[in-house]
N, C-alpha and C positions, 0 to 999 in steps of 0.2 A: 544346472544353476548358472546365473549369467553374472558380470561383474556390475557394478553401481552403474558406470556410464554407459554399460550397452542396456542397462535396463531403462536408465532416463531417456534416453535418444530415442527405444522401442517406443518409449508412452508417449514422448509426444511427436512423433508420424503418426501416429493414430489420432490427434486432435484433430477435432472439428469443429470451425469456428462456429457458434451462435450467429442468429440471425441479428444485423445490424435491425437498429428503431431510433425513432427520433423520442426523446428522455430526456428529464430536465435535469440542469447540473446537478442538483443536489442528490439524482440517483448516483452517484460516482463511477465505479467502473474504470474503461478504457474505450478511447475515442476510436471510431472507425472508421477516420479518415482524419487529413490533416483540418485545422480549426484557424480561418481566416478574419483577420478584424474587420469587421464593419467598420468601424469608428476609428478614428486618433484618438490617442490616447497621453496625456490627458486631452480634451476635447476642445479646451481655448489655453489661453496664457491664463494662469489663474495663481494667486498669491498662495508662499509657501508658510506665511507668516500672517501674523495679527500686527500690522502696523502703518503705512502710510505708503499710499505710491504718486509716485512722479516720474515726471521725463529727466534720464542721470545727466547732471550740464555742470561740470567742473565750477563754472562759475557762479550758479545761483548759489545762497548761503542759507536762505529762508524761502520759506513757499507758505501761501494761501492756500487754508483748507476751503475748498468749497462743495462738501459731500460727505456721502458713507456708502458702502456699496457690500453688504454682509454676502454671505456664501448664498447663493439662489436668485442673486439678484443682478439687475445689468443696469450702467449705468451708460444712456443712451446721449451724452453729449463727447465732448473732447477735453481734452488739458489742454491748458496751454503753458506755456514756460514760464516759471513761477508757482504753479498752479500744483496744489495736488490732492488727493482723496484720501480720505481713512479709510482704509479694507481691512475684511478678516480672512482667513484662511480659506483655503478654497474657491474664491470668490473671485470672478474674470474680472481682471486687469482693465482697468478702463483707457477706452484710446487717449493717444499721446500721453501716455505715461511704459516705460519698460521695466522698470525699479520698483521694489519695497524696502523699505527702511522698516529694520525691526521697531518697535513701539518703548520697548526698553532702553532703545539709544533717543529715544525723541524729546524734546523739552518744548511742551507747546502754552503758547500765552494767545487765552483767548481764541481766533481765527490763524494766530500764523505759529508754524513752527521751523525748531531748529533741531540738528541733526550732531550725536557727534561720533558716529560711526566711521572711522578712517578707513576701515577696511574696502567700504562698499564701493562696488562698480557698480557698469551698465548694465543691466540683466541680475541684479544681485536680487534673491527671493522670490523669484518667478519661474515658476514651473514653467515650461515653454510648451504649447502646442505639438503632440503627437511625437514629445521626448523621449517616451517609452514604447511608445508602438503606432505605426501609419495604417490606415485602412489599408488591407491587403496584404498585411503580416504577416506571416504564421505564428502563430500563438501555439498550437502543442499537434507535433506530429501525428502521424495516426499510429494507433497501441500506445496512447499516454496513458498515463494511469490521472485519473480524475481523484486527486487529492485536494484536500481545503485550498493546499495555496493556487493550483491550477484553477480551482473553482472562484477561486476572486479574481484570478486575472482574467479571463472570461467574461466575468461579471461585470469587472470595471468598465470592459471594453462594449457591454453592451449586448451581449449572448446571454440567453436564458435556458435554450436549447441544443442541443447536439447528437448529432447521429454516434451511437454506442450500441454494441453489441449486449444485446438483454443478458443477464445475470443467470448463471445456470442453477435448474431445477434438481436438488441435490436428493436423495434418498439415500438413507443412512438403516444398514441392517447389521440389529444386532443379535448375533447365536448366540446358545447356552443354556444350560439349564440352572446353574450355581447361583443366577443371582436374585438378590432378595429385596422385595420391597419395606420389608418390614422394618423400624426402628431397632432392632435386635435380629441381627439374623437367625438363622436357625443351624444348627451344627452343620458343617460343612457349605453352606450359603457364604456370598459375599455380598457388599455393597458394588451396586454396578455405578461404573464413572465414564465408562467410554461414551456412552450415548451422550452425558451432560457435557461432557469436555468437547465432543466433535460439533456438537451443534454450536457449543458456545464458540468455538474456534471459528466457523461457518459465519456466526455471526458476526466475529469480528470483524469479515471480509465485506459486509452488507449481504449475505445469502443465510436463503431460511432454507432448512430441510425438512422431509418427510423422515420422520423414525418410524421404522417397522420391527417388530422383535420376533427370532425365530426360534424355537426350543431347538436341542439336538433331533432334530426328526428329517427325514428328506423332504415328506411330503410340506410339511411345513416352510421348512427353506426353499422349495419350489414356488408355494404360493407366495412367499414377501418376493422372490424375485420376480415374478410374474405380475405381481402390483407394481416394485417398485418400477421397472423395463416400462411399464405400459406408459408413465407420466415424466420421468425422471430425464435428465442430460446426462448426468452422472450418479450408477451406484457405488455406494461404499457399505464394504460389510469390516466387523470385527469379530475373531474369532472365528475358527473352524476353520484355518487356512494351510496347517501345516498336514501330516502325512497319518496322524493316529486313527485310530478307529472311529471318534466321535469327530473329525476332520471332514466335513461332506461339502463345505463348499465346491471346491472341485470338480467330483464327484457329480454333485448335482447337477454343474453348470456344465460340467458334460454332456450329461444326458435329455438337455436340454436344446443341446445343439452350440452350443455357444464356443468360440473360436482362443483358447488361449495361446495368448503369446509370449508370457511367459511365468512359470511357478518357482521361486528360491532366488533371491539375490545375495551372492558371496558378500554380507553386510551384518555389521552389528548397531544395533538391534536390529532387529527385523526380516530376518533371512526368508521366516516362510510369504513373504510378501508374493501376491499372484495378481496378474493385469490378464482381464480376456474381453470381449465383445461379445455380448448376449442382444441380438437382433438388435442388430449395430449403437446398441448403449453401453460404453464404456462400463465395465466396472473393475473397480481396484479395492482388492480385500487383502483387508491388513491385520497381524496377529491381533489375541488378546489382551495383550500383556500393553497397559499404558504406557508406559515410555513408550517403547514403541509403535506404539498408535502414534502416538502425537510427533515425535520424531519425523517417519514416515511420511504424517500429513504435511508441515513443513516442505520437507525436502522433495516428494513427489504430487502429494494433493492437488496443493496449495499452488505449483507451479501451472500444475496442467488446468485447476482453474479459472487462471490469468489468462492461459493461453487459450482457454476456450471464449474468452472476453476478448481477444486481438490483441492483447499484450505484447509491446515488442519485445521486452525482456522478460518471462515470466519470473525468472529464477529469484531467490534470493538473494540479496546485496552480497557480494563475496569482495573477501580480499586475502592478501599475504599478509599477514604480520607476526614481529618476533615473538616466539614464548619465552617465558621467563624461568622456567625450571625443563630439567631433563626428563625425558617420557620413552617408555619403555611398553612395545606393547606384544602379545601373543599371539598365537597364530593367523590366521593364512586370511581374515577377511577385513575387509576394510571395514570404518569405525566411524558413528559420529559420536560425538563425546561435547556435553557439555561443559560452557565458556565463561569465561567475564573478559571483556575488554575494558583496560584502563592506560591512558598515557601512550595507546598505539601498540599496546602488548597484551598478549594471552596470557591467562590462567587457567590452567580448567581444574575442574569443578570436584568434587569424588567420584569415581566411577561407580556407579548403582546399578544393579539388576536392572533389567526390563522391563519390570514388575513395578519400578520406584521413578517416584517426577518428582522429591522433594530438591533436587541439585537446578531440575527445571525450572522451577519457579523466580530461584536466584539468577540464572541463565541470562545473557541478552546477545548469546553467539552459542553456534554450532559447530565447533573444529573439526574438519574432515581429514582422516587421515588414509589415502588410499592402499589397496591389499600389501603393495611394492612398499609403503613406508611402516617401519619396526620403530626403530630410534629416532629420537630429537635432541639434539642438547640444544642447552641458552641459547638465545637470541636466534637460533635456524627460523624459518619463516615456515610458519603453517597454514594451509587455507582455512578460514574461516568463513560462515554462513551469518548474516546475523537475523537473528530472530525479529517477527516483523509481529514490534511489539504495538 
């Protein structure tokens, strides 16, 4: 059995990026190279208001409207001193004019108006040409993660496309014989959640998986892994991972040929966790017991996902912060333990079985407490993961 951080370091040396493709923003992911602007940004001097431009001259008191110039449009003369236009928002700045006077400070009679904005200079209301970004930028190094707001600044600048590493093809295998379709189980049946919870978790990422289900049998667990190996980037199994008799993951994937690197992580939840390579397809099989499924995928999945997408960070958002009550914990393995962070402070949550994600749901941090740390009083600093809601 290995510790939490030899066992994260072991899974991801064995990550193997995806092949880069060119993909429209809207697939998200992680960039696979740095992302350069075409364009300035914004692309002319364009008004940041709905109100009136002019050339700023201390001395004029009134100016002549002689126009309108709405967002999309271009107004192909000049100003001249005295002189000035109505514009709206978004809409280039017509030459010899540098100013917009907001519309709320304006009092206009007829063709001419007057201002009583004391505030306003030169340049006041005018976005300025490529303020925010020059052709040739960098806009998001390579392994960004393609979130909404990266996906707009992209967009503003003029990018539709981008080289990203394709999304990996996930198969999801679940053992067991116990569970039940039925509306009413049958004595000794359960209601199965893992398959529904992984996939949905999967989806929350943008990745669809392949579910395959194995009964306790060999020959059976042989065949989903022989499906899922033949299509898959990454398998994930549930259940049949730890040392008992109806336990054959292992087992199987032995005799299979398949190379593991390591079975048992000194961790709670989740100790009988196993990582091995079955003709060179990852797969990471994780107990039954939900909490720890889901735990698990978080802390290990979900990184090595990222990092098979070129993420430069896969990991979890992590920080230090103080907890607010004293914690006291048992023996010898390290812990993740559901959190709430409020105010820049930890709480955690009830400690539940393995078996229970009702503390989860309330959750929006993961407290990591490693094997070396027992006690906490007030305010000590504990790492925290936060859940990537």
């Amino acid at each position: 059995m290995i510790g939490v951080e030899e066992a994260k370091a072991l899974l991801m040396s064995k990550v193997q990026r995806l092949p880069a493709e060119v993909m429209p923003l809207r697939s998200g992911g992680h960039t696979a190279n740095d992302v350069l602007a075409p364009h300035d940004h914004p692309l002319f001097d364009c008004s940041a208001v709905d109100g009136y431009a002019f050339a700023f001259d201390a001395e004029v008191k009134a100016w002549s409207v002689v126009g309108e110039v709405p967002a999309g449009k271009v107004f192909t003369g000049e100003l001249k001193r005295g002189e000035c236009m109505r514009i709206f928002t978004g809409a280039m700045v017509p030459a010899g004019a540098d100013t917009v006077v907001m519309q709320e400070f304006v009092q206009r009679h007829g063709d001419r108006i007057t201002h009583t904005d004391g505030k306003l200079k030169a340049g006041g209301n005018v976005r300025k040409r490529g303020e925010q970004v020059r052709a040739g930028d960098r806009l998001l190094g390579a392994g960004s993660r393609l979130d909404a707001s990266a996906i707009g600044l992209l967009a503003s600048c003029g990018i539709r496309n981008v080289h990203g590493h394709r999304r990996p093809r996930v198969a999801v295998i679940v053992t067991g014989d116990e569970f039940s379709a039925e509306a009413t189980p049958a004595p000794g049946r359960i209601f199965s959640s893992n398959d529904v919870m992984l996939l949905a978790a999967l989806a929350e990422h943008g990745i669809d998986a392949q579910l395959l289900h194995a009964t306790d049998d060999a020959d059976a667990l042989r065949v989903a892994f022989e499906k899922a190996a033949a299509t898959a980037d990454l398998v994930m199994t549930t259940g049949g991972a730890s040392v008992g008799d109806h336990d054959l993951i292992k087992p199987v994937l032995e005799r299979m040929g398949a190379a593991i690197h390591f079975h048992g992580v000194a961790q709670k939840p989740g100790k009988p966790m196993l990582f091995a390579t079955l003709r060179e397809r990852p797969v990471i099989a994780l107990p039954g017991n939900p909490r720890a499924v889901m735990i698990l995928f978080w802390e290990y999945v979900l990184p090595f996902l990222r990092a098979m997408q070129g993420a430069r960070d896969p990991w979890l958002r992590t920080e230090h912060l103080p907890i607010t009550h004293v914690v006291t914990l048992k023996g010898d393995r390290a812990e993740f333990r559901a959190a709430q962070v409020k105010d820049g402070r930890v709480t955690l949550l009830a400690d539940e079985g393995s078996h229970m994600l009702r503390s989860l749901v309330d959750a929006d941090a993961l407290a990591y407490f490693p094997a070396t740390m027992r006690t906490l009083n007030v305010n000590e600093p504990v790492e925290i993961h936060h859940i990537p809601r």
